[in-house]
VOPAGU-2260 file (C-alpha; in pm, 1 decimal, decimal comma):
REM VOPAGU-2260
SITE   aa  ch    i         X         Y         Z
SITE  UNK   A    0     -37,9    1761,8    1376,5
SITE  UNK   A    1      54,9    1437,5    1544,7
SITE  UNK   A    2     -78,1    1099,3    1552,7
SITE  UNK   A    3    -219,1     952,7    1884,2
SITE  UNK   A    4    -270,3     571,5    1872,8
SITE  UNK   A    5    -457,3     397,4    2170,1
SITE  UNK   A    6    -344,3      53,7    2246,1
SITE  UNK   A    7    -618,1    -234,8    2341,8
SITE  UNK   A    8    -511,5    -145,6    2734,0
SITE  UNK   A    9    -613,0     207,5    2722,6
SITE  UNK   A   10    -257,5     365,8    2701,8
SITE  UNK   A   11    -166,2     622,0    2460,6
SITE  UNK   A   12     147,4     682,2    2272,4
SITE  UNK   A   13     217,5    1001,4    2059,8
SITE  UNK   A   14     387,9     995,3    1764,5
SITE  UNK   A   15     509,2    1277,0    1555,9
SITE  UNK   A   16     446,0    1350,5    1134,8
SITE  UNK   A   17     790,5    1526,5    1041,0
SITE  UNK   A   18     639,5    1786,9     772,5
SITE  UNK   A   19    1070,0    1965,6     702,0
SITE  UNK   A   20    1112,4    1772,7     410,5
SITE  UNK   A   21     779,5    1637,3     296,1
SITE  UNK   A   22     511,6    1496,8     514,6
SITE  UNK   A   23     422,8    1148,3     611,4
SITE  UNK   A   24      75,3    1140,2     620,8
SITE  UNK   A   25    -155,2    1382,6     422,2
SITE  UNK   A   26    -556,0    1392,0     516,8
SITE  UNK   A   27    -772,2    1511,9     235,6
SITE  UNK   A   28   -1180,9    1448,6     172,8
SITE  UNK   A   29   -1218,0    1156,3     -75,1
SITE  UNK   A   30   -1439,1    1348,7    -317,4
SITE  UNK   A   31   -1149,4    1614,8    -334,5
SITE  UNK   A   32    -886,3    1361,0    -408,4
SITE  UNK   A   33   -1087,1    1199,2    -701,6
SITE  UNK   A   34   -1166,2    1490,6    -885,7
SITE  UNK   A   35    -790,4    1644,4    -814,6
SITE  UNK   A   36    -678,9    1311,2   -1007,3
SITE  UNK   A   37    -900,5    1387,0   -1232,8
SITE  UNK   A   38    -802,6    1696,3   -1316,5
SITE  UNK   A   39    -422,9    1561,0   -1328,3
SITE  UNK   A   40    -516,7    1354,7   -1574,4
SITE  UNK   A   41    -731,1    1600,5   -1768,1
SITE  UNK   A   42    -430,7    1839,4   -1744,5
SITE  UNK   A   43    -214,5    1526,6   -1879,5
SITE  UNK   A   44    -398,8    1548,8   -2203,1
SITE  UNK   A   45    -626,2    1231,5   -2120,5
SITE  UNK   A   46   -1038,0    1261,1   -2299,8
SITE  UNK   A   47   -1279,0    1217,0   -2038,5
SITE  UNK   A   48   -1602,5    1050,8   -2091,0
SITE  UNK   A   49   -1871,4    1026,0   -1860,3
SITE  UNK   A   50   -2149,5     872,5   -1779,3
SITE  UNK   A   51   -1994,7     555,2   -1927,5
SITE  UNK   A   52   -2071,7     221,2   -1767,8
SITE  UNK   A   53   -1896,4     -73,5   -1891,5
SITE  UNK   A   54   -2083,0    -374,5   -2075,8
SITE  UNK   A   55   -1857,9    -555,3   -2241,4
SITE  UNK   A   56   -1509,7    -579,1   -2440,8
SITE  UNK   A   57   -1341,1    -774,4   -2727,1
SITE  UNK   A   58    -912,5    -819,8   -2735,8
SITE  UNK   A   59    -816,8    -834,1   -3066,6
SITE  UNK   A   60    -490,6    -884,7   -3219,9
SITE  UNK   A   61    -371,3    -488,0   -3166,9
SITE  UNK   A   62    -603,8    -346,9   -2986,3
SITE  UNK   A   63    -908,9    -352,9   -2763,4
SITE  UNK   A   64   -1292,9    -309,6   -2841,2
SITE  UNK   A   65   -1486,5    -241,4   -2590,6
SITE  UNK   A   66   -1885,6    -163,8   -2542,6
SITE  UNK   A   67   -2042,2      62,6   -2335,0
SITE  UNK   A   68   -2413,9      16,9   -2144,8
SITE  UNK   A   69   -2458,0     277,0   -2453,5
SITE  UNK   A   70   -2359,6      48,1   -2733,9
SITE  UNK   A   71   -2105,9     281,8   -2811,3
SITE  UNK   A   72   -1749,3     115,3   -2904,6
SITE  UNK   A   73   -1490,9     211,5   -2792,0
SITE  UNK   A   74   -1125,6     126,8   -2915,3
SITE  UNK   A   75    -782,6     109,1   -2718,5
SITE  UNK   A   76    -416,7     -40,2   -2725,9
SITE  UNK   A   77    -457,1    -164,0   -2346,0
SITE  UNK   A   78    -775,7    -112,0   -2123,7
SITE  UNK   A   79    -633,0     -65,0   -1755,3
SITE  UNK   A   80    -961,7    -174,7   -1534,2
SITE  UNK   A   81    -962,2      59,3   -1217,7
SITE  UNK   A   82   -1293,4     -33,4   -1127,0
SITE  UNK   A   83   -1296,4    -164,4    -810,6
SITE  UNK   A   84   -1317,1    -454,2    -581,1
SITE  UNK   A   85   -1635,6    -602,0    -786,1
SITE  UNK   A   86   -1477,6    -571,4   -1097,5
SITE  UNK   A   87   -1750,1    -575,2   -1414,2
SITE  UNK   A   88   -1373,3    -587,8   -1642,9
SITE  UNK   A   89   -1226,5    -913,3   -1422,7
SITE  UNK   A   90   -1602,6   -1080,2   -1405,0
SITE  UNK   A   91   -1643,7   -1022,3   -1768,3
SITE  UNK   A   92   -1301,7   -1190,6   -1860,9
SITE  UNK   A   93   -1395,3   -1455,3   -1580,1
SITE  UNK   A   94   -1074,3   -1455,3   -1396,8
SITE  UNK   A   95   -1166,7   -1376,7   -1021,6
SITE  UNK   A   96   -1203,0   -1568,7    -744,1
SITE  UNK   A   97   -1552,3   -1680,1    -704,0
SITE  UNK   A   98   -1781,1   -1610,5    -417,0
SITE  UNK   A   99   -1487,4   -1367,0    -352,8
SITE  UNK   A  100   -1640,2   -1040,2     -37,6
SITE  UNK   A  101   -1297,0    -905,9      30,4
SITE  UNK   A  102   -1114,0    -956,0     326,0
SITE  UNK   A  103   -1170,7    -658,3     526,5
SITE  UNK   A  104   -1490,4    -467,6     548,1
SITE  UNK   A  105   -1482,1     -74,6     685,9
SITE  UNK   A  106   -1745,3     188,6     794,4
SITE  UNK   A  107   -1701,0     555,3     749,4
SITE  UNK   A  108   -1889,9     879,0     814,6
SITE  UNK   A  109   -1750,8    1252,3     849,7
SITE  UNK   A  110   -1866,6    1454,4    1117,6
SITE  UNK   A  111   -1899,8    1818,9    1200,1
SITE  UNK   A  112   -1852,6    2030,4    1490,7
SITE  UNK   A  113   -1583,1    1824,7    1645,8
SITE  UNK   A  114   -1427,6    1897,4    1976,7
SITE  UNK   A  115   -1058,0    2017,0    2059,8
SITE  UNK   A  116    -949,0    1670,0    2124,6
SITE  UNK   A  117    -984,1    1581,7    1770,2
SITE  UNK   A  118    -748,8    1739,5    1598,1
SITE  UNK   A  119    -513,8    1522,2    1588,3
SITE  UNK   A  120    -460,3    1146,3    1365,3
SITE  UNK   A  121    -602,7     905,2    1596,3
SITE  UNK   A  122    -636,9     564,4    1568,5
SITE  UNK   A  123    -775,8     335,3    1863,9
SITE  UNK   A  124    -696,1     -41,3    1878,2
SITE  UNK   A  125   -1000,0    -154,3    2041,1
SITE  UNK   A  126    -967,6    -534,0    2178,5
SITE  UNK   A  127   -1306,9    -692,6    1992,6
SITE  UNK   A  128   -1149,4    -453,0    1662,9
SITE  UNK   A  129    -811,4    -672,4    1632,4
SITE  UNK   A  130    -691,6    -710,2    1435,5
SITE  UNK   A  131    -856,0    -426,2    1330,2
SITE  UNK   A  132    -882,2      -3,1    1450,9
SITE  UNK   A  133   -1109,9     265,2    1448,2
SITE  UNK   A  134    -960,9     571,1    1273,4
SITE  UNK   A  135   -1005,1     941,4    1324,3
SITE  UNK   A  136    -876,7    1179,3    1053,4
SITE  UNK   A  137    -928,0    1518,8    1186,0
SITE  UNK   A  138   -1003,1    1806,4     848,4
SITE  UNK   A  139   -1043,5    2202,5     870,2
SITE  UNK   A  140   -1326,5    2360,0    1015,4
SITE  UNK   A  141   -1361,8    2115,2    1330,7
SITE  UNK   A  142   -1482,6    1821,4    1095,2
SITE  UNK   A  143   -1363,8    1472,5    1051,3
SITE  UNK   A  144   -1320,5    1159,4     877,0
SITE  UNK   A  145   -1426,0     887,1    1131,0
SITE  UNK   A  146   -1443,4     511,2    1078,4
SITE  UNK   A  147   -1348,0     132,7    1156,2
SITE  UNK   A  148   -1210,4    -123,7     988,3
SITE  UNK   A  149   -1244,2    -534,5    1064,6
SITE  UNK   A  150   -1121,6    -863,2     945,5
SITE  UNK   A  151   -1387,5   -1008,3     788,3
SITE  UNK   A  152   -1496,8   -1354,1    1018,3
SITE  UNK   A  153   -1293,2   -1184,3    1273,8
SITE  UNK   A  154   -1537,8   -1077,3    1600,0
SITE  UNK   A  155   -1852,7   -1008,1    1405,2
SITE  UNK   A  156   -2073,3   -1121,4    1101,5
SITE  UNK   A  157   -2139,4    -863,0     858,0
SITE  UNK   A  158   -2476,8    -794,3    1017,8
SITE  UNK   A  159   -2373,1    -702,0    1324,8
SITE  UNK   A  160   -2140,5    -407,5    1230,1
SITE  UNK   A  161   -2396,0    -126,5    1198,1
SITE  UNK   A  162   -2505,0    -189,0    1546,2
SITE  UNK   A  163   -2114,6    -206,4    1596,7
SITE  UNK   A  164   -2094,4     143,4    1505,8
SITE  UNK   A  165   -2348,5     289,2    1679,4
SITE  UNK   A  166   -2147,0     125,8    2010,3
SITE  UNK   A  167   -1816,5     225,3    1880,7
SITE  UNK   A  168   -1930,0     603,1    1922,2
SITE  UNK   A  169   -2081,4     588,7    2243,1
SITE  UNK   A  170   -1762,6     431,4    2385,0
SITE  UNK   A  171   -1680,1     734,1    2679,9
SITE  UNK   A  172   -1319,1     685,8    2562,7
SITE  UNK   A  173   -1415,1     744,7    2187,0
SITE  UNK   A  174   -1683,3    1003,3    2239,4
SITE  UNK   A  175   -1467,1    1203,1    2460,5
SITE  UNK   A  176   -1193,0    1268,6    2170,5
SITE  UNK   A  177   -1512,8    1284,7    1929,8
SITE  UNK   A  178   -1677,7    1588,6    2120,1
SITE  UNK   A  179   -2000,0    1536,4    2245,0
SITE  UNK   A  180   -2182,1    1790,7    2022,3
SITE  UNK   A  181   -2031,8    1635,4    1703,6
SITE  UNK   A  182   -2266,7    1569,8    1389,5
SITE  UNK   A  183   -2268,9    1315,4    1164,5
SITE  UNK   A  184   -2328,3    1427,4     806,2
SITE  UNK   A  185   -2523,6    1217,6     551,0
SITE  UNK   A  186   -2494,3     836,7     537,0
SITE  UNK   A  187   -2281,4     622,4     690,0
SITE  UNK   A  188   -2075,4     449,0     387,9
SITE  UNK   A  189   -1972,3      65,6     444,8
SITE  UNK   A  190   -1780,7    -137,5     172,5
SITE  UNK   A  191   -1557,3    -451,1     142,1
SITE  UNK   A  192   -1168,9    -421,7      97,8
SITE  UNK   A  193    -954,3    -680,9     -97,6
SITE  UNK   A  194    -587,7    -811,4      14,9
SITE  UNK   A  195    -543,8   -1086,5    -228,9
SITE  UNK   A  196    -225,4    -923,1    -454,5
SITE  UNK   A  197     -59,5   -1215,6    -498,0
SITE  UNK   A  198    -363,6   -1455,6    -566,8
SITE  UNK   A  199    -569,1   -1215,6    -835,3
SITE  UNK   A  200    -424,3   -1209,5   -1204,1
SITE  UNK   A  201    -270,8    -884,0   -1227,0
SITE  UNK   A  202    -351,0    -894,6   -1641,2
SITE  UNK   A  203    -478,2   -1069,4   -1910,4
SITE  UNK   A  204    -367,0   -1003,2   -2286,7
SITE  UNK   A  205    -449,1    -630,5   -2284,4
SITE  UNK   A  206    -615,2    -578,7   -2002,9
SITE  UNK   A  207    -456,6    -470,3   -1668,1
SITE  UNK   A  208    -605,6    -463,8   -1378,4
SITE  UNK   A  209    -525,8    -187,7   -1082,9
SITE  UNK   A  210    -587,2     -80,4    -715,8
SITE  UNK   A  211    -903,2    -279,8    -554,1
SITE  UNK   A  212    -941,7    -442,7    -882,1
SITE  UNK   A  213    -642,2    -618,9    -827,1
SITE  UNK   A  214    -662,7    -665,1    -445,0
SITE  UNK   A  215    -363,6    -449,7    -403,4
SITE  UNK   A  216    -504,7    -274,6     -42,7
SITE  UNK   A  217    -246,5    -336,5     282,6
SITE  UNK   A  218    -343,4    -698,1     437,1
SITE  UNK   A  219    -239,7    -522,5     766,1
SITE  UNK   A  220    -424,8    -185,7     748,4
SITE  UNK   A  221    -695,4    -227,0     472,4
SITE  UNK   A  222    -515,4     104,6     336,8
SITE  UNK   A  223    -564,1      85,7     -64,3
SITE  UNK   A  224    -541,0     461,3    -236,5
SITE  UNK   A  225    -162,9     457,6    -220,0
SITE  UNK   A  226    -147,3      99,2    -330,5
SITE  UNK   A  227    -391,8     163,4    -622,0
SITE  UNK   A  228    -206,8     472,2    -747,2
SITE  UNK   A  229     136,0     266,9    -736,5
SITE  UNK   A  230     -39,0     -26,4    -924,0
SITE  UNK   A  231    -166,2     193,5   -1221,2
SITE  UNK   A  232     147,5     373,8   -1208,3
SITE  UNK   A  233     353,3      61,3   -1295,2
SITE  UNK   A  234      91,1     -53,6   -1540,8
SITE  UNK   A  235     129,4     275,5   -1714,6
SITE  UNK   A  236     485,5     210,4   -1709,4
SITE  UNK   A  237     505,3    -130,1   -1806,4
SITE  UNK   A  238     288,9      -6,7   -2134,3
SITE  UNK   A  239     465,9     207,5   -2209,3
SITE  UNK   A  240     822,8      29,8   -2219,7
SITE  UNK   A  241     678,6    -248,5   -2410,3
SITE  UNK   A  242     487,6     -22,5   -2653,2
SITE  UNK   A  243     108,8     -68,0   -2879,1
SITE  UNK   A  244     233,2    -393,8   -3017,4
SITE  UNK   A  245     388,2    -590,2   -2739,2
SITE  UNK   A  246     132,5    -723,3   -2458,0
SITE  UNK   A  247     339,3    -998,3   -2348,0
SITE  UNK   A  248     609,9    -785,4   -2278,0
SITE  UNK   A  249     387,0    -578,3   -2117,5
SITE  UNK   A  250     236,6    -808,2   -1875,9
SITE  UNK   A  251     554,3    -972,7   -1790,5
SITE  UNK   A  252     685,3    -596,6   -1672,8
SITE  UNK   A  253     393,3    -528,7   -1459,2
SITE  UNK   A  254     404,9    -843,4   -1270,8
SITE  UNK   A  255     724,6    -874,5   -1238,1
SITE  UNK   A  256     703,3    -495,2   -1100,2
SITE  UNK   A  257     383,7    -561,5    -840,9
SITE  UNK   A  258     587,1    -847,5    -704,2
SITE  UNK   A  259     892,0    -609,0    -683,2
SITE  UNK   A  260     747,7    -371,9    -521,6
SITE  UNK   A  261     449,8    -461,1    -297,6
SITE  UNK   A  262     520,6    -875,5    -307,8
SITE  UNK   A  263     710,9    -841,6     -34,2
SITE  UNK   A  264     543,4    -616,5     188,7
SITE  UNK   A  265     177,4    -769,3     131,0
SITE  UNK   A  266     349,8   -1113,0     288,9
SITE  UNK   A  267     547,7    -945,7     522,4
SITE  UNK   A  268     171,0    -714,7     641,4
SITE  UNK   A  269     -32,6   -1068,3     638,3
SITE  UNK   A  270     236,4   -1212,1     913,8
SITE  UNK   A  271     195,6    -897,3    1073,2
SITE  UNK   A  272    -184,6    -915,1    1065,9
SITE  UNK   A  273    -190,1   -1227,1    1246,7
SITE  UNK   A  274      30,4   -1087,0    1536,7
SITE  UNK   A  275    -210,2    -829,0    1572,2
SITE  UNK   A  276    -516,0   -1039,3    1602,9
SITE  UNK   A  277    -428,2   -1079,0    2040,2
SITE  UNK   A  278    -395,8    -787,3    2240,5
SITE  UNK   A  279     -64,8    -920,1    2439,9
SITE  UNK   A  280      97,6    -897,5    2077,9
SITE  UNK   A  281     -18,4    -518,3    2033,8
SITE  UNK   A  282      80,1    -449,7    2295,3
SITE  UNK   A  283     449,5    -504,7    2283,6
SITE  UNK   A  284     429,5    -389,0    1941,5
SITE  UNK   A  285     327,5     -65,3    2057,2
SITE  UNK   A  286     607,1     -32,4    2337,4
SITE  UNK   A  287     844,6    -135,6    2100,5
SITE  UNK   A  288     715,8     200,9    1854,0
SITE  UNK   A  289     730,0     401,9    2181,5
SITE  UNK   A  290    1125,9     297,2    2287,9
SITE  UNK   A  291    1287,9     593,2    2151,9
SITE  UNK   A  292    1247,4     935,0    1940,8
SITE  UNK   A  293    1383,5     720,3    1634,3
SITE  UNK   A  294    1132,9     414,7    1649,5
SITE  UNK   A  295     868,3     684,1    1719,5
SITE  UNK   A  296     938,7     872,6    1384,2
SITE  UNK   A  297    1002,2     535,2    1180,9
SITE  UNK   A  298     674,8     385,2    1333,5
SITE  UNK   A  299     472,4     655,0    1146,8
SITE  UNK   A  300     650,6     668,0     880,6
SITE  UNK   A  301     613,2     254,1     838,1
SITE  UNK   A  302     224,9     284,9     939,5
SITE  UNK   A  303      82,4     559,3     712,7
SITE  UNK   A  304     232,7     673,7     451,7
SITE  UNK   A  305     303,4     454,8     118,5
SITE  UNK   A  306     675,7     313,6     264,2
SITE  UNK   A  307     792,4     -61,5     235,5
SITE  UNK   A  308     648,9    -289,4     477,2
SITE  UNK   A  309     930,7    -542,6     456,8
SITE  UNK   A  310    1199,3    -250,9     326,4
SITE  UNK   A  311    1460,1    -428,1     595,8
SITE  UNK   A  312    1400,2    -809,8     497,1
SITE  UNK   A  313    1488,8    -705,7     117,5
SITE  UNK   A  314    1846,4    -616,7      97,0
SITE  UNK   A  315    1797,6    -542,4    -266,4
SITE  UNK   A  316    1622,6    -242,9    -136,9
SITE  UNK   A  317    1835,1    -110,4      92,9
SITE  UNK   A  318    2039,0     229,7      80,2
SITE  UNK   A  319    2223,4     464,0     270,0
SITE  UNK   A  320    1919,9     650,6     359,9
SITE  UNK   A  321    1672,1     427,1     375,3
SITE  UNK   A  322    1511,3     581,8     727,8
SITE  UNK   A  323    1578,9     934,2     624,1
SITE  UNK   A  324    1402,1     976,3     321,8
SITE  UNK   A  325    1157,4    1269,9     225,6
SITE  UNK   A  326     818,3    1255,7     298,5
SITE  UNK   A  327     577,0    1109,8      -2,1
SITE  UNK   A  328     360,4    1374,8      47,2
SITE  UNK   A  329     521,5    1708,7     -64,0
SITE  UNK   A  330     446,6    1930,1    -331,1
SITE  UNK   A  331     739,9    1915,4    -535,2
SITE  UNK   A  332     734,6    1547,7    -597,4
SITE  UNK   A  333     347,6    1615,0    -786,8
SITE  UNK   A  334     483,9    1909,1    -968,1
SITE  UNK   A  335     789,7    1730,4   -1106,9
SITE  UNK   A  336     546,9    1464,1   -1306,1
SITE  UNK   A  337     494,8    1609,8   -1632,9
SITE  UNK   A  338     305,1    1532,4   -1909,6
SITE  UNK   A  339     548,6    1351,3   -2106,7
SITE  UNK   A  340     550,7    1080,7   -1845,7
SITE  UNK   A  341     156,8    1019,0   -1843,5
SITE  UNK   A  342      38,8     748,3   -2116,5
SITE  UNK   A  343    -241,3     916,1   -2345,8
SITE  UNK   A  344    -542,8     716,5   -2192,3
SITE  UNK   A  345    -932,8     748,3   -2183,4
SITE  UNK   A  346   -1058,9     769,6   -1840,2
SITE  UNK   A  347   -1455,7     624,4   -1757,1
SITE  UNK   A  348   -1660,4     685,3   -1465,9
SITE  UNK   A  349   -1986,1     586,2   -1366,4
């Protein structure tokens, strides 16, 4: 599989997803992914509880109390809040940003019966999208997941983007790839997205806060799963170096390690953004992906999977083999976590 991206002028450049040593983009249903991280962290030895809703929570000195919709208590070293761009943990602790809708806002349905032309990664930068795309991520069985993303106050109010949609599919261009006799299947799903890393508290006291909850998705893309799992990664990590009884130390260890290691590239991706808000700019960018075999295989590398925006404006992360590194997404990276390495948490859902 390859990824086709169309440029605002209609052209189309090709570029390939080297799968030798691990791949650089991976395509799986949503509902799939959740409950296989689930069952990682089942398998990790973490107690699942659900339904549990979140009402409220007390920090005290060494630990954390906190109430469910239930009245049940439940107690904890560290609470790390994964819940989301509308936060009930941060609006509880009253450390958001008010009147806060996120800064992107994306539409998604799949769709069945799909035609040949759509199995392949596309993404089209349409010229009333930008900076935004529509995305097409092609699954087995001639389905897909299909969708745009847009700045919000870009082109369009809120209101406007179901009609947007509807438009966006009947584009000959679009519906071509699509397949004519494609279905849609159930709702469409629309929800805000959050790039404010740098300008949301990252913790407070005992609390962490991960993924959307934190604002941690791409400025430039909207992308947020890898940046969530990174997030709660180095909150698990920072916990577990500073241990039950330090959450100073703790909170100075995971900031200090979300501006190591997506500081940069969230600056670096709002610059970007702003580039890629004309369609002169996109342009060139594109021809300047498209120069050579090298810039072709670095360009999807850089755009989809979970690799450093900025990686060559930070010399403190450079290496040898910084452009020939193997894939994220191969089997023996998720096989090589073990147990040990995976704090004993208690995992919510609603």
């Amino acid at each position: 599989m390859n990824v086709v991206i169309h440029s605002p002028n209609g052209n189309t450049i090709e570029l390939p997803l080297p799968h030798e040593r691990g791949q650089y983009a991976a395509i799986v249903p949503r509902i799939e992914l959740d409950e296989r991280l689930l069952d990682l962290a089942r398998d990790a030895g973490a107690s699942i509880h659900t339904p549990v809703r979140f009402e409220s929570l007390r920090e005290l000195d060494q630990h954390v109390e906190v109430t469910t919709s239930s009245d049940r208590k439940i107690l904890a070293r560290y609470v790390i809040a994964a819940d989301g761009m509308w936060s009930s943990v941060r609006k509880y602790l009253g450390v958001g940003i008010n009147n806060y809708r996120g800064d992107w806002h994306a539409f998604r349905q799949y769709f069945s019966q799909t035609g040949p032309e759509a199995q392949h990664l596309r993404v089209w930068f349409e010229p009333d999208l930008l900076p935004g795309y529509m995305w097409l991520f092609p699954l087995p069985g001639q389905r897909a997941n299909i969708g745009f993303g847009v700045l919000r106050g870009s082109h369009y109010e809120i209101g406007d983007l179901g009609k947007l949609w509807n438009n966006l599919l009947e584009r000959p261009h679009i519906r071509d790839v699509i397949g004519h006799n494609a279905i849609p299947e159930g709702n469409r799903k629309a929800w805000p997205i959050p790039s404010r890393l740098m300008e949301l508290l990252p913790s407070k006291g005992r609390i962490h806060f991960v993924g959307d909850a934190i604002g941690a998705a791409d400025p430039m893309t909207g992308e947020g799963i890898a940046q969530a799992l990174r997030t709660g990664r180095s909150s698990a990590l920072a916990i577990i170096k500073s241990g039950p009884f330090k959450p100073q130390k703790a909170e100075a260890i995971y900031k200090k390690a979300i501006s190591a290691e997506l500081g940069h590239d969230h600056q670096f991706a709002g610059r970007l953004q702003k580039l890629l808000k004309k369609s002169e700019t996109t342009e060139l960018a594109l021809k300047l992906a498209d120069y050579n075999d090298w810039t072709r295989r670095n360009f999807a590398r850089w755009m989809f999977e979970d690799y450093p925006r900025a990686l060559a404006l930070t010399p403190n992360r450079w290496s040898s083999n910084m452009f020939n590194l193997d894939g994220a997404y191969q089997e023996s990276l998720i096989k090589s976590i073990g147990p040990k390495e995976i704090p004993q948490i208690t995992i919510g859902t609603d």
